[in-house]
TIMI-345274 format. One record per atom (N, C-alpha, C): x, y, z. Coordinates in nm, 2 decimals. Layout:
[site [X, Y, Z]]
...
//
This chain:
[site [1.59, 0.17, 0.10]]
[site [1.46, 0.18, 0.03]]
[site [1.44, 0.06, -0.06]]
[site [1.33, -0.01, -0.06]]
[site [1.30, -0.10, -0.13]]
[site [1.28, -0.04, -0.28]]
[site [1.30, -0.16, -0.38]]
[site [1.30, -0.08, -0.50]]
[site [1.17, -0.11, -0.52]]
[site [1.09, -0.02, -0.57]]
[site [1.00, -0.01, -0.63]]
[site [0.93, -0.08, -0.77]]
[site [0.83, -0.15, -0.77]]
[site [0.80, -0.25, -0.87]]
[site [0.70, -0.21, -0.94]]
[site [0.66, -0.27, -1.06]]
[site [0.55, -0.20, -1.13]]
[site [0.37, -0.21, -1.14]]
[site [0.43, -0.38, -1.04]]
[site [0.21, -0.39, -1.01]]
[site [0.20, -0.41, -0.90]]
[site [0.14, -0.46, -0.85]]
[site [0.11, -0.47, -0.69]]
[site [0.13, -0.64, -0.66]]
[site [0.09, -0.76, -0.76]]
[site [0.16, -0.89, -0.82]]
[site [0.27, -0.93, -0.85]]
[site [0.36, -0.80, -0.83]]
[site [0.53, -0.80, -0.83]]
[site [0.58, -0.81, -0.73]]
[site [0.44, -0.76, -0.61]]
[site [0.53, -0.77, -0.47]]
[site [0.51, -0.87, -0.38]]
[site [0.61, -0.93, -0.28]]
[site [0.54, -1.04, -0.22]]
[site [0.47, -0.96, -0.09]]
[site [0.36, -1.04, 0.00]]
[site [0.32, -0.97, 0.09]]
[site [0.43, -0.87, 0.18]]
[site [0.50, -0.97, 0.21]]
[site [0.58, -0.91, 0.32]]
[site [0.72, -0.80, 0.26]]
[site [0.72, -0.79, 0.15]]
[site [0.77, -0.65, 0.04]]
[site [0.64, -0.54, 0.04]]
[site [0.52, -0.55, 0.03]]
[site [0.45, -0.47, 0.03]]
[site [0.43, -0.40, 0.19]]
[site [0.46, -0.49, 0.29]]
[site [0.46, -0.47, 0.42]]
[site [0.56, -0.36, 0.44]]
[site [0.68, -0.39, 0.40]]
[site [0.81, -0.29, 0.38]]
[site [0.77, -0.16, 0.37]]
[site [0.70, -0.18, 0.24]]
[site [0.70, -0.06, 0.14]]
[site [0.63, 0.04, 0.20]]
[site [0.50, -0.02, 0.28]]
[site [0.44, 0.03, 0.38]]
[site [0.50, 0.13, 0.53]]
[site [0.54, 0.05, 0.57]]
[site [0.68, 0.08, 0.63]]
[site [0.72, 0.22, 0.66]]
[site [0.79, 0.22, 0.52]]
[site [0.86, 0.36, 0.44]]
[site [0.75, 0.46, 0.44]]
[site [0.65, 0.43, 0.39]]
[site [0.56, 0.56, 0.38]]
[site [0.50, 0.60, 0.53]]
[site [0.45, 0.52, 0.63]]
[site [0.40, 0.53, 0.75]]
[site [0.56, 0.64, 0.86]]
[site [0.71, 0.59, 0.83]]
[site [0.76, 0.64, 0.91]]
[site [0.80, 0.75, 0.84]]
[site [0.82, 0.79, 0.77]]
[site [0.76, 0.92, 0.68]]
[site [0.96, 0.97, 0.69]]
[site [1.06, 0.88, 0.60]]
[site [1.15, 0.92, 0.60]]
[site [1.18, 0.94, 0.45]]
[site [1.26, 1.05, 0.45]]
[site [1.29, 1.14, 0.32]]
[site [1.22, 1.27, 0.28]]
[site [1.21, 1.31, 0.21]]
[site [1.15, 1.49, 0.16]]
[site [1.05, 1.47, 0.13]]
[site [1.02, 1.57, 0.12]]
[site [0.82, 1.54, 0.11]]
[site [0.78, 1.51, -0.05]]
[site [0.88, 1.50, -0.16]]
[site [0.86, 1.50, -0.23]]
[site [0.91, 1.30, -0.25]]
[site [1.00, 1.26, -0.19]]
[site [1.02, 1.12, -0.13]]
[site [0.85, 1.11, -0.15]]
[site [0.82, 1.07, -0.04]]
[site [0.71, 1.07, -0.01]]
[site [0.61, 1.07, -0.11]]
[site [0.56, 1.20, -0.15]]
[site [0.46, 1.25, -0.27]]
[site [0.48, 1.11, -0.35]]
[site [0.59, 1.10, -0.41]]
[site [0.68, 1.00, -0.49]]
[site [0.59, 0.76, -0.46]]
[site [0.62, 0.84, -0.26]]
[site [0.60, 0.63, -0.23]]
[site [0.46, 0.70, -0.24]]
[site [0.33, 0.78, -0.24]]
[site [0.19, 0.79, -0.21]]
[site [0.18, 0.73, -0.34]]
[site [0.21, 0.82, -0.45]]
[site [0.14, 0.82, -0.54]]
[site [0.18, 0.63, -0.62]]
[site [0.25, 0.61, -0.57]]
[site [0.35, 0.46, -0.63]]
[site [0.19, 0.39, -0.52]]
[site [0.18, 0.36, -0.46]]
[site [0.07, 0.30, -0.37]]
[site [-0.07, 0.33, -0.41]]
[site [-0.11, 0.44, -0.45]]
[site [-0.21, 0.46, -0.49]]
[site [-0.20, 0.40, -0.64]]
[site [-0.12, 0.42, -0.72]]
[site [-0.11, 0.37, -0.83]]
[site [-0.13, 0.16, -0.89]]
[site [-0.04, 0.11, -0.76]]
[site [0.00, -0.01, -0.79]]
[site [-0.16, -0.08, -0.72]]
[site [-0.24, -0.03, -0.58]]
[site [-0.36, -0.10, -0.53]]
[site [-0.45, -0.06, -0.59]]
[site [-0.50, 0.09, -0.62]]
[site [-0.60, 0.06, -0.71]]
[site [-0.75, 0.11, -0.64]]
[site [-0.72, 0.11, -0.50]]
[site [-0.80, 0.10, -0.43]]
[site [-0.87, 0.27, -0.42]]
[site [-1.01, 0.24, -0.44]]
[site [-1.09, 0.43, -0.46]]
[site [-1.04, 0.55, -0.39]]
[site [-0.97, 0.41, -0.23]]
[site [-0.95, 0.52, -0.08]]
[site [-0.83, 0.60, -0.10]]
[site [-0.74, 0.54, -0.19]]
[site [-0.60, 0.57, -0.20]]
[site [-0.53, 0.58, -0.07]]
[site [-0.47, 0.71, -0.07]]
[site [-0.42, 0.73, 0.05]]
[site [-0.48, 0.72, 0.15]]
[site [-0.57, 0.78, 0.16]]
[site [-0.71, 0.74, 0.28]]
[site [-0.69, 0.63, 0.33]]
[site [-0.61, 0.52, 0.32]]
[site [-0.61, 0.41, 0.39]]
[site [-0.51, 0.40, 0.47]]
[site [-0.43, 0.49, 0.45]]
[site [-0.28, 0.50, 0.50]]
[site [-0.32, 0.61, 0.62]]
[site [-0.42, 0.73, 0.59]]
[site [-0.41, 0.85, 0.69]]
[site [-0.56, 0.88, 0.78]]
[site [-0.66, 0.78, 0.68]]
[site [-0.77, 0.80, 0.76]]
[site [-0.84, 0.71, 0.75]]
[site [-0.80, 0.58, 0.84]]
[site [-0.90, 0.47, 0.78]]
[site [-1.02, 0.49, 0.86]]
[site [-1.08, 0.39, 0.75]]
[site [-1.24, 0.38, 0.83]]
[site [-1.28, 0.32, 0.98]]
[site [-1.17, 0.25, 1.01]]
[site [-1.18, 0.20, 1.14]]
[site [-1.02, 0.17, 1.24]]
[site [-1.09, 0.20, 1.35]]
[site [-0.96, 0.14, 1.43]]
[site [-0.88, 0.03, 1.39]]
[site [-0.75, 0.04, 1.37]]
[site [-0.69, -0.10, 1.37]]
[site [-0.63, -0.09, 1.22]]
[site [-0.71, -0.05, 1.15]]
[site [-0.66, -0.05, 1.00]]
[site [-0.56, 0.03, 0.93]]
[site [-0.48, 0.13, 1.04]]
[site [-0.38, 0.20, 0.96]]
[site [-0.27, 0.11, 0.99]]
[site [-0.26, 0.04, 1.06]]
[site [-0.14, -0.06, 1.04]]
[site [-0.10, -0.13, 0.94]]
[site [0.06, -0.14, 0.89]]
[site [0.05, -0.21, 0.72]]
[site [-0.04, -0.31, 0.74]]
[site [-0.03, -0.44, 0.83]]
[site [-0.12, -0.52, 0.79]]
[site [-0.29, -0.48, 0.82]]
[site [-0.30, -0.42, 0.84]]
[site [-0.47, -0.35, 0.87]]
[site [-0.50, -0.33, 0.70]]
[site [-0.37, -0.24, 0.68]]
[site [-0.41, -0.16, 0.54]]
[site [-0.45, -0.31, 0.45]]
[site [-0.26, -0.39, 0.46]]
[site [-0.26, -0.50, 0.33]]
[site [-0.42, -0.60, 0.37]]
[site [-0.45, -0.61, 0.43]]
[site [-0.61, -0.70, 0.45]]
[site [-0.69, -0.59, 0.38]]
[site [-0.71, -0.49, 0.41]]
[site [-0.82, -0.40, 0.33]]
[site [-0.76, -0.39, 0.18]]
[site [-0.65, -0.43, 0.13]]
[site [-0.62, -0.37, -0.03]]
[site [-0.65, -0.55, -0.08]]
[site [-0.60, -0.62, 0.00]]
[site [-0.60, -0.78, -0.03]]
[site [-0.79, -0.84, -0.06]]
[site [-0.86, -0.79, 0.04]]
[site [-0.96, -0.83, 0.01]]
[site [-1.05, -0.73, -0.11]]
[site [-1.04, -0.60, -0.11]]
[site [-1.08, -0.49, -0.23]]
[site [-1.07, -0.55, -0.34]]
[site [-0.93, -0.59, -0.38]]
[site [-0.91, -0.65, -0.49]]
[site [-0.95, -0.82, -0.56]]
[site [-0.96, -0.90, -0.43]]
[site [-1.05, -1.01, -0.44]]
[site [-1.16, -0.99, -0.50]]
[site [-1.28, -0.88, -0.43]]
[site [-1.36, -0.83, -0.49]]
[site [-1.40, -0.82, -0.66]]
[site [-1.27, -0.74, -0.68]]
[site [-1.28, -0.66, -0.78]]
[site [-1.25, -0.80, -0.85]]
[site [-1.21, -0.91, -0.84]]
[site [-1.16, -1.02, -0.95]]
[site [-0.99, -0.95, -0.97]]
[site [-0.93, -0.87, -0.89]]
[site [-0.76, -0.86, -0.97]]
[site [-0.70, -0.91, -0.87]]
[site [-0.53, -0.93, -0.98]]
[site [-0.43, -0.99, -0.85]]
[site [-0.41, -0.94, -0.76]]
[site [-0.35, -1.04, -0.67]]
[site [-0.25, -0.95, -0.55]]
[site [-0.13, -0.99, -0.57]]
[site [-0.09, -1.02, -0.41]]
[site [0.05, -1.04, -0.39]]
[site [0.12, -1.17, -0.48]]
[site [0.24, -1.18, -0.52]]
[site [0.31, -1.26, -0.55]]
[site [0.34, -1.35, -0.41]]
[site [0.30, -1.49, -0.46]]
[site [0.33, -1.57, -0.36]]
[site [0.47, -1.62, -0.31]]
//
């Protein structure tokens, strides 16, 4: 399990890709879990939250990289960071 960081600018792409990972193959207790959502929802920011992970708006986008392009560009938007380069 990747350790867990405190912004979403702490992680590099391909650590957030991981992390993703973890939550998609859905190993550990459901409270594991409860645990990586809320850590994702917390660190993107993004309105959909989990919604991006379980029901995206379009084909193709529940893939980590489907997701990281929809949280990468949200946040562009919004003027905040992203990934650590």
């Amino acid at each position: 399990m990747l350790k867990r960081k405190d912004t979403l600018s702490a992680y590099t792409e391909a650590d957030f890709i991981h992390f993703l990972d973890e939550i998609i193959e859905s190993k550990g207790s459901d409270d594991d879990q409860d645990k990586l959502l809320e850590h994702f929802i917390s660190i993107t920011d993004h309105p959909a939250g989990s919604d991006l992970i379980y029901y995206p708006e379009n084909s193709g986008e529940e893939t980590p990289k489907g997701i990281v392009k929809i949280v990468k560009d949200w946040r562009a938007r919004q003027g905040l960071p992203c990934f650590k380069k």
